[in-house]
C-alpha positions as CSV (number, residue, x, y, z in Angstrom):
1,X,0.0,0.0,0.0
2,X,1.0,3.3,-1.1
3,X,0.5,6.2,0.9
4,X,0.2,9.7,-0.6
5,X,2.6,12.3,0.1
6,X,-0.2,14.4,1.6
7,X,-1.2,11.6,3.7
8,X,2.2,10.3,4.4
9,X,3.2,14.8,5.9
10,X,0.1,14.6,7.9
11,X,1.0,11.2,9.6
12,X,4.3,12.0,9.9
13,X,3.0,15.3,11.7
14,X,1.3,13.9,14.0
15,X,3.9,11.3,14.9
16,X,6.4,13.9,15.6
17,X,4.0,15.9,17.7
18,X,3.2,13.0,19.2
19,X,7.1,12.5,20.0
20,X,7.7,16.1,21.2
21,X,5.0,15.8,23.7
22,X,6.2,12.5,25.1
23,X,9.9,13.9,25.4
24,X,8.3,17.1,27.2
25,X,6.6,14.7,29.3
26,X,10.1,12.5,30.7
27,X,12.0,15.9,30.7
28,X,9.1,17.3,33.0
29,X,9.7,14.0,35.4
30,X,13.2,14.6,35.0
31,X,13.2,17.8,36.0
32,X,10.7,17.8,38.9
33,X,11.7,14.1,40.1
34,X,13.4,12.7,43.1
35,X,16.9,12.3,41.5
36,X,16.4,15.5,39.2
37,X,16.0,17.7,42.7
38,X,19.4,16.4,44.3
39,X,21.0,16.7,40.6
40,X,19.8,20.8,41.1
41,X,20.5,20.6,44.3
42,X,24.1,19.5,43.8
43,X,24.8,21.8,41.0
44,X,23.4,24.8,42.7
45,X,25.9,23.8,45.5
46,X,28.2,23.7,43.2
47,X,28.0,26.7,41.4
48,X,27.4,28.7,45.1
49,X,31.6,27.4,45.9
50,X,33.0,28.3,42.6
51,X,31.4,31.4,41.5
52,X,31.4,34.7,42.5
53,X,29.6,35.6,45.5
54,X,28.1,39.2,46.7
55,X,25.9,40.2,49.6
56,X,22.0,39.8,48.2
57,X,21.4,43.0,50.4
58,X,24.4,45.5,50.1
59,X,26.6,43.8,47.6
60,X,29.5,43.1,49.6
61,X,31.9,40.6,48.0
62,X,32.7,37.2,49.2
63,X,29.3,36.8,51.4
64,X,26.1,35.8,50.4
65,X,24.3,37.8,52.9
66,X,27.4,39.7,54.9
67,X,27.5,40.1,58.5
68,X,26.0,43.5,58.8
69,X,23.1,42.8,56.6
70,X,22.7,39.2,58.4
71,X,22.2,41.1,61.7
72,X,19.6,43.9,60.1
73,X,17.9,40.5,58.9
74,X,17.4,39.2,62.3
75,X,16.6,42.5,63.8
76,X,13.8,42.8,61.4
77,X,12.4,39.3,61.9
78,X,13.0,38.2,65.5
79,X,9.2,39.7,66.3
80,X,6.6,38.0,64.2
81,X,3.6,40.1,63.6
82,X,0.2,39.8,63.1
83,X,-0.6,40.8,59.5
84,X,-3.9,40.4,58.3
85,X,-5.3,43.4,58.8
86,X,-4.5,45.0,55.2
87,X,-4.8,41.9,53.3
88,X,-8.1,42.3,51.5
89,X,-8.4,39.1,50.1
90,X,-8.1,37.0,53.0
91,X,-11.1,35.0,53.9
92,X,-13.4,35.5,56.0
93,X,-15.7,33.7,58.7
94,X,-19.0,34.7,59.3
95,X,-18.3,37.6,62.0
96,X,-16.3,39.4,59.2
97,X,-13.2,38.7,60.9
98,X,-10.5,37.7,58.3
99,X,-8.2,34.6,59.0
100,X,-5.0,35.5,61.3
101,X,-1.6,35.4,59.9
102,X,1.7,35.9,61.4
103,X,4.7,37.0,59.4
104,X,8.0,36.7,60.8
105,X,9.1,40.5,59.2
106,X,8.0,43.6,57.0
107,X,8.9,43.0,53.3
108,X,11.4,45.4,52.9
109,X,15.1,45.7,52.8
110,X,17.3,42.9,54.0
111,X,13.9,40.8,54.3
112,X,12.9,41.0,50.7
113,X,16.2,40.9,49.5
114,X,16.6,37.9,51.2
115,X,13.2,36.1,49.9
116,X,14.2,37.4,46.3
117,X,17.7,36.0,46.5
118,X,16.7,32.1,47.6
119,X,13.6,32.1,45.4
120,X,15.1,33.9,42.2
121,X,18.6,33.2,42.2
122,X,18.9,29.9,43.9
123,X,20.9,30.6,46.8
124,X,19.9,27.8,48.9
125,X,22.7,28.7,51.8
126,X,19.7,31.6,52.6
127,X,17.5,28.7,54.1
128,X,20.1,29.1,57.1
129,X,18.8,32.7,57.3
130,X,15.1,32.1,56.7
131,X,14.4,29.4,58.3
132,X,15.0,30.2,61.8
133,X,12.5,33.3,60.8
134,X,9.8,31.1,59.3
135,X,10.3,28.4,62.2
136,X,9.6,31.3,65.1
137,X,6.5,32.8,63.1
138,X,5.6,29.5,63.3
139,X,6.1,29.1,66.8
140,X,4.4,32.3,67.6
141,X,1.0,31.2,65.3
142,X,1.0,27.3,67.4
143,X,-1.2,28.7,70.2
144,X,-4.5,29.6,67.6
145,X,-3.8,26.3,66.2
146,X,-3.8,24.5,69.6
147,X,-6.5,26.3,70.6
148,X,-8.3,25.4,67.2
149,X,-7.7,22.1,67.4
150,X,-9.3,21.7,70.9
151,X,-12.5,23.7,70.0
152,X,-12.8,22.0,66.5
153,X,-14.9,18.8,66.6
154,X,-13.4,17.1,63.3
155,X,-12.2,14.2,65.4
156,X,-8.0,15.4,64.7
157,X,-7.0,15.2,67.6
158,X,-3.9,16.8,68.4
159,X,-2.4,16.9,65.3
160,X,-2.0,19.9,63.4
161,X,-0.8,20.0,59.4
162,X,1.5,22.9,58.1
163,X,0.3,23.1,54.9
164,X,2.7,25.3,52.5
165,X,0.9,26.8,50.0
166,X,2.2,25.7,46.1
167,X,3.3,27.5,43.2
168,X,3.2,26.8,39.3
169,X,5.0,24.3,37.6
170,X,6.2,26.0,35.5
171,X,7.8,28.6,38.1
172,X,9.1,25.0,39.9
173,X,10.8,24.6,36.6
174,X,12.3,27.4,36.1
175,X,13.8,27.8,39.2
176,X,14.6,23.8,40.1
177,X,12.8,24.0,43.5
178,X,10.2,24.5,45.6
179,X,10.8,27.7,48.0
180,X,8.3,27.6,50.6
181,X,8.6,23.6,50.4
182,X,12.1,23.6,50.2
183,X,12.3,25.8,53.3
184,X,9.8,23.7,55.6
185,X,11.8,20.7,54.8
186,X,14.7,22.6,56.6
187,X,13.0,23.4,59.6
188,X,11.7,19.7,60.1
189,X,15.2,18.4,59.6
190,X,16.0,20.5,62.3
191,X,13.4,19.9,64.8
192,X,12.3,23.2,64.7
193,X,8.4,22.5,64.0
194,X,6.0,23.4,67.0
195,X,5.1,20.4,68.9
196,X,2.4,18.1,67.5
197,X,3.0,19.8,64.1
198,X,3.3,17.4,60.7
199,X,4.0,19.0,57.9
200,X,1.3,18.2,54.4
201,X,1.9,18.6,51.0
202,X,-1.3,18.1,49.8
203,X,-2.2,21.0,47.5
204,X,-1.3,21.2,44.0
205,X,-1.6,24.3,41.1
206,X,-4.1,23.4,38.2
207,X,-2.0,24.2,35.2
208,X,-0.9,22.0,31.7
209,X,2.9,20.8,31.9
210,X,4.9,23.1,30.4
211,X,6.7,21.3,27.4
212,X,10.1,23.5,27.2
213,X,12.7,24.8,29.4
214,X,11.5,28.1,30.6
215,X,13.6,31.4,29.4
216,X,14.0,32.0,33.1
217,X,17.0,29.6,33.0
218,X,18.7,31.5,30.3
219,X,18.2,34.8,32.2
220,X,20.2,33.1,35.1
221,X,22.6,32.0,32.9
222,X,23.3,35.6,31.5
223,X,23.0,37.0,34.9
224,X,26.0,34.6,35.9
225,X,27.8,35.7,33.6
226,X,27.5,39.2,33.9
227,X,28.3,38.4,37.8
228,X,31.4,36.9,36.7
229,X,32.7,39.1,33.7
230,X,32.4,42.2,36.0
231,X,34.6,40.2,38.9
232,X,37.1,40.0,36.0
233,X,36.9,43.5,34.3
234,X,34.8,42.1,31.8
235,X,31.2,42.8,30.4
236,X,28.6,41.3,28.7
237,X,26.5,43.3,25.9
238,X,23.5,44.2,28.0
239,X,21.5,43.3,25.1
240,X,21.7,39.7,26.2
241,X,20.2,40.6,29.7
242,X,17.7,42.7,28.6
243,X,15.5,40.1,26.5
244,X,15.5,38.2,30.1
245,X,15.0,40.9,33.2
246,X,14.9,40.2,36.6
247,X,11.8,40.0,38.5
248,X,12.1,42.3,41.4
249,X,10.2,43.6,44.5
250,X,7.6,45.6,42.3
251,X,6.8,42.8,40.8
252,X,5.6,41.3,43.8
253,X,4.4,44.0,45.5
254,X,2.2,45.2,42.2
255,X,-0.8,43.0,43.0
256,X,-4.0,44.4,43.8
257,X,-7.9,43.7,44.8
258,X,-8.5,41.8,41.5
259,X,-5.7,39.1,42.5
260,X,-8.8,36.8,44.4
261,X,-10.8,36.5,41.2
262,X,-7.4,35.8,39.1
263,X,-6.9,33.1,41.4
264,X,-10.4,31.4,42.1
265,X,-10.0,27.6,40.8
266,X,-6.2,27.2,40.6
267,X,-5.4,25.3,43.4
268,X,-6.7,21.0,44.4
269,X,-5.4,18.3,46.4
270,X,-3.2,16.4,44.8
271,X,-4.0,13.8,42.4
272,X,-3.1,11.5,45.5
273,X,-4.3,13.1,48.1
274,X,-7.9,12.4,49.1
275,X,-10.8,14.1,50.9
276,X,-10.7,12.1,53.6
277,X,-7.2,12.5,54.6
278,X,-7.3,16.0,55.2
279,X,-11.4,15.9,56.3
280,X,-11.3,17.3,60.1
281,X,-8.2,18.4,60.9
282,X,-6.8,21.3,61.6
283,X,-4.7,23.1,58.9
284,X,-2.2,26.3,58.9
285,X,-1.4,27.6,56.0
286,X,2.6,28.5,55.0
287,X,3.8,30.8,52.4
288,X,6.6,33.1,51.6
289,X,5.2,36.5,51.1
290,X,1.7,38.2,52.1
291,X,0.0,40.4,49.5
292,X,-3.3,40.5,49.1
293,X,-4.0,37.2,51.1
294,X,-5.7,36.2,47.2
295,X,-3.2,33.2,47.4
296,X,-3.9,31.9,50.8
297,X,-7.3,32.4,50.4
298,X,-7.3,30.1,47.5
299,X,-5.6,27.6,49.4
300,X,-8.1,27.6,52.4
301,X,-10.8,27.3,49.6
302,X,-9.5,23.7,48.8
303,X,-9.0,22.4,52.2
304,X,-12.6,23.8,53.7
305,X,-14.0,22.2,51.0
306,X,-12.1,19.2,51.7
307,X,-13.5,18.9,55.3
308,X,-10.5,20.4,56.7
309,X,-10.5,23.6,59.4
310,X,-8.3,26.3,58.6
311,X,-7.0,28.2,61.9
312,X,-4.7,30.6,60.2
313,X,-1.5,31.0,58.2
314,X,1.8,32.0,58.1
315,X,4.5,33.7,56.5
316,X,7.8,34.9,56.4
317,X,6.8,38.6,55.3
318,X,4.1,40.8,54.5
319,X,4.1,43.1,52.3
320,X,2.6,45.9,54.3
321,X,3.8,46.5,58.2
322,X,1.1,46.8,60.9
323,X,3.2,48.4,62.6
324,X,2.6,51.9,60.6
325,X,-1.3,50.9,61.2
326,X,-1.1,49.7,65.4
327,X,1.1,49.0,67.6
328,X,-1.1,46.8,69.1
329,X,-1.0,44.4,66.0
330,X,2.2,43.1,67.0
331,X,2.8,39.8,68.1
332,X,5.5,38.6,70.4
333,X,6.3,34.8,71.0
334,X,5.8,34.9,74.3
335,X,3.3,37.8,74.4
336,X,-0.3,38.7,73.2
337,X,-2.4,35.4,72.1
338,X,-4.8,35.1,69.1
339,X,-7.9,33.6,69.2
340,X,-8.9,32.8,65.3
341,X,-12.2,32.5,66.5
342,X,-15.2,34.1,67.0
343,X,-16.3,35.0,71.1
């Protein structure tokens, strides 16, 4: 049998397509698998001994975050706050009153510098820096949770699951990690959770696989080199920056009362992760930054609708600082407690 060349180009078309999306699909599982995470991980380590290295904050060669900076960091995070006062897009229960959240700093300065550098640029030695934050925001939300967990009657008992809240796959991709994942990991190694804490990864981003490596790894790529060239009296053309920029602060702090629609439907359990395993207990929420609250309240969206009560969240910063809005919204570890909960 002799098939026409017409034929023959359109079966051949759709083996090929066929082809590129089943080699998108193993590089995804290479990329996001087990053994692809320590490969990153490695290399990142790797790249961290043998390449230049400047303050995130102030630039300082020969330090990832220098002394001086390291100490503003921990001046600025050592009090975690209570936040949720000018996140709009919080949820709310049926008093009006919007779901607490603690951040462990203001997102500004050393603090976002920080965040940007681990998420955006990979510097994984940072989870030294931000994790003992996270952990004692963590500490200082346990109390709500405790408190939730005795007064909700969903049969949990004592247990209550840190749930960090996910991002894209794509952004996964692109930067060979999961941040807020990454960084709870850290503290559990360490022993750092708050007693009867387990931590659940249980929610998942609705989005198709992406098939290509994303342009953010060439934009790392050139910004390496830049790094370098400059450490050597060298330059790159800008020209091969400026097709890839870097995401900054403005970026993140650019969101607005729209982000809770944007969001609505993005988030599920994961394929497996059923109801019933998260149906009556007692959640808290982690993320990285607070914005809006759009994100989080998508999250808590998922897991109330799962069966699951959601006493608050946490974060390492917030965007805005309560501080400039009440003094009395601050929240020390051993000071004021929070009742998520209606009188």
């Amino acid at each position: 049998m002799v098939l026409s060349e017409g034929g023959g180009g359109a079966m051949s078309g759709r083996t090929g397509r066929r082809a590129r999306r089943r080699g998108g699909q193993i590089m995804d599982r290479a990329l996001l698998g087990d053994r692809g995470a320590a490969v990153r991980a490695a290399l990142m380590e790797f790249a961290s001994l043998v390449a230049p290295t400047d303050c995130v904050s102030c630039g300082r060669p020969d330090f990832v975050l220098c002394p001086r900076c390291h100490a503003r960091f921990r001046q600025r995070t050592v009090r975690p706050l209570r936040v949720e006062e000018a996140a709009e897009s919080l949820p709310v229960d049926d008093f009006d009153v919007p779901v607490p959240v603690v951040a462990a700093g203001h997102y500004a300065g050393e603090v976002s510098a920080v965040i940007l550098a681990y998420k955006d640029r990979e510097r994984l030695q940072l989870q030294e820096v931000l994790g003992p934050a996270l952990a004692g925001a963590l500490q200082a939300m346990h109390p709500v949770a405790v408190e939730a967990a005795a007064w909700w009657d969903g049969g949990s008992g004592p247990e209550i699951l840190l749930v960090p809240v996910p991002g894209r796959r794509s952004t996964l991709i692109e930067r060979g990690f999961a941040p807020v994942l990454a960084l709870m990991n850290w503290i559990e190694r360490r022993g750092l959770f708050p007693a009867g804490c387990t931590l659940a990864d249980v929610l998942s981003v609705r989005e198709p696989w992406p098939q290509l490596v994303p342009e953010g790894f060439l934009r790392r790529v050139a910004a390496a080199a830049d790094s370098l060239c400059r450490r050597v009296g060298a330059q790159v053309p800008r020209s091969a920056l400026s097709a890839h920029p870097q995401r900054g602060g403005a970026h993140q702090k650019s969101r607005g009362r729209r982000a809770r629609t944007a969001v609505r439907g993005t988030m599920r359990l994961r394929r497996k992760v059923v109801a019933s395993e998260v149906a009556g207990r007692v959640c808290l929420l982690v993320d990285d930054v607070l914005t809006t609250g759009a994100t989080l309240g998508e999250a808590h969206r998922v897991l109330t609708a799962a069966g699951a009560y959601v006493a608050g969240a946490v974060s390492i910063a917030a965007t805005h600082d309560p501080r400039g809005v009440s003094a009395e919204r601050e929240l020390e570890i051993s000071g004021e407690r929070v009742d998520s909960r209606p009188a």
